[in-house]
N, C-alpha and C positions, 0 to 999 in steps of 0.2 A: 606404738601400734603401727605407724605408717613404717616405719623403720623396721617393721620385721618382714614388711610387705616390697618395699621398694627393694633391700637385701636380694630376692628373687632376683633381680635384674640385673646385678652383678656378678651370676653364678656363671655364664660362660666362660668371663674374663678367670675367676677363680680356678675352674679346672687346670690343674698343671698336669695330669695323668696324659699319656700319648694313648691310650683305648679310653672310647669313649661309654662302653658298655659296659655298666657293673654285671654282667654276666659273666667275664674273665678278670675279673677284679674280687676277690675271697675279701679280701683286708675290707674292700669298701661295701661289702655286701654289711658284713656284721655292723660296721660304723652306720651304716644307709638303716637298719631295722632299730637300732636304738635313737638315731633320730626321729623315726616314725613312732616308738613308745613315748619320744619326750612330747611330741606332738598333743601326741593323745591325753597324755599326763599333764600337759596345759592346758588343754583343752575342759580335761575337766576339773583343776586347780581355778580355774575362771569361774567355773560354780558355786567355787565354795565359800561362804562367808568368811570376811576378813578375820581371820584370827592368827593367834600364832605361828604354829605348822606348816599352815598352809602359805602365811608369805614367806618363809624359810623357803622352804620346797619351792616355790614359786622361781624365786630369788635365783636359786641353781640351776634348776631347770630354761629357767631363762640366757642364764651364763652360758649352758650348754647349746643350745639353741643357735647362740649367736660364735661361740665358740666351733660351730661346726663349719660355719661357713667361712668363716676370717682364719680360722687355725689348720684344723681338720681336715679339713676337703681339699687346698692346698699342698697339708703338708705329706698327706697318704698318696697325693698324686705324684708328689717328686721322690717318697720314701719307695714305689712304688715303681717307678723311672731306675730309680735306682738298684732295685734288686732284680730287674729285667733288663740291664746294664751289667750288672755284677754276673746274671747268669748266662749270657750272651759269652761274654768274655773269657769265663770260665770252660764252658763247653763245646762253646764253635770257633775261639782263638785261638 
């Protein structure tokens, strides 16, 4: 728990994107709205009595979770770098 909280604090460091606005950012628009569903989808996976299903789902949803911030958010910054590099190149080189 403290670990999903303290994570926040090393989200500066994480962004590799040169735009800091998912406003011009599509790729991290759709990534940014399914992390707010996994959100939500733990949020109320935490209600639900310990059974099967739900620590499955738990379990992945969690992976995702943490997976956004150490993989994802990273790696769409410099995927992202890079096809605004590629189109730079291509059309005003």
């Amino acid at each position: 728990m403290v670990g999903a909280i303290l994570i926040n604090l090393v989200l500066p460091v994480l962004n590799t994107s040169n735009i800091r606005s998912s406003f011009f950012r599509p790729f991290h628009k759709i990534v940014f709205w399914m992390f707010i569903a996994n959100f939500l989808l733990l949020g109320w996976l935490g209600q639900m009595p310990v059974e099967d299903p739900y620590i499955l789902i738990g379990q992945f949803c969690t992976l995702f979770y943490f997976s956004y911030y150490l993989a994802l958010l990273p790696g769409l910054g410099l995927f992202e770098r890079a096809l605004t590099s590629y189109y730079i190149s291509n059309n005003f080189g």
